[in-house]
N, C-alpha and C positions, 0 to 999 in steps of 0.2 A: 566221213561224209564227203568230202572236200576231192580224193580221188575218182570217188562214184561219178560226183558231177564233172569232174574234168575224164572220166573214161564217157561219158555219157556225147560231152562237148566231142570229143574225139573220133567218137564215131558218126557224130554229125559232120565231121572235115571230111570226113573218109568215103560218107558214102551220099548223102545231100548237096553237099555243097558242089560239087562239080557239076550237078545238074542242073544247078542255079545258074552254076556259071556260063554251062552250055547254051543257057537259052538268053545271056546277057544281066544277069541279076549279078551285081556287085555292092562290097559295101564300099559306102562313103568315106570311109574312116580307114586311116592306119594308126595302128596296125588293125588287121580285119577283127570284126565282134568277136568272130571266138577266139581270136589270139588274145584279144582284150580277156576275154570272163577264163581266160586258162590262166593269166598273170595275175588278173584281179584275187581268183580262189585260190591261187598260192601264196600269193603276200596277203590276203586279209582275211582267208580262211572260209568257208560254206558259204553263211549266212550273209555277209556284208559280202564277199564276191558272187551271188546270186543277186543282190539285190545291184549292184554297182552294173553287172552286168544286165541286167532288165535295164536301168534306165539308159543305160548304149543303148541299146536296143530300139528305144523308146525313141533317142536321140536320131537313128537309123532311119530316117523314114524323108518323103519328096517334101522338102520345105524345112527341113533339117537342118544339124547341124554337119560337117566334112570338114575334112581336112587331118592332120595330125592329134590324136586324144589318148595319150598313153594313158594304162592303167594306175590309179595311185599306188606306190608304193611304202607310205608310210601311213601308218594307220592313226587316223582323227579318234580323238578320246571323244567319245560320242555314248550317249545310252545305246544299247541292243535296241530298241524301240524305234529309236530316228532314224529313220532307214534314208529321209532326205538329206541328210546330213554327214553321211558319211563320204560323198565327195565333196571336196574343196572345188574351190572356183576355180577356173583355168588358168593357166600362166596366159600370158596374151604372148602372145608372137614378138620379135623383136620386132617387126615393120610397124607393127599397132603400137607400139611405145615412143618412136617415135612423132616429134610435134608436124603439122603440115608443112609441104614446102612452100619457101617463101616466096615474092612476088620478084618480077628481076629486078625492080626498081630498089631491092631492099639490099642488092649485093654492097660489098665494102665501096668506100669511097675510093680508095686510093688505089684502086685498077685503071 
């Protein structure tokens, strides 16, 4: 099943998607959705990579989420059912881990 839907994604690269692009429709996200749901249905198989890739999808839209969202690659011991549940939370960015900068007044003393 898992081929069908990545031949299916394939021919939507091939013959769709560059008319999106011609007229300025891009996705927000790298890698693009369908690189995402062709990684997604090979590392988590039909089922969870049809659903992983709908909620990109969902993610895809003006007021959304962008930027860097790789496909997960190891698969969350989840029931078949929880279909919310099969992505984990994002890693945060290294700049987002980071605490705020401080005030200048805070620099060392013995400068």
């Amino acid at each position: 099943m898992g081929w069908l839907m990545v031949g299916a994604i394939r021919v939507y690269q091939y013959s769709l998607s560059p008319v999106f692009y011609a007229f300025g429709v891009r996705c927000r996200h790298e890698p693009t959705c369908s690189a995402y749901g062709i990684e997604a249905i090979r590392a988590q198989g039909g089922w969870r990579g049809f659903w992983l890739t709908f909620g990109r999808l969902g993610r895809c839209r003006p007021g959304g989420s962008h930027g860097f969202d790789p496909a997960p690659i190891i698969r969350t011991q989840v029931p078949w059912w929880a279909v919310w549940r099969f992505r984990s939370r994002p890693i945060l960015d290294a700049s987002e881990k980071l605490p705020p900068a401080g005030r200048a007044d805070d620099k060392d003393e013995d400068q």
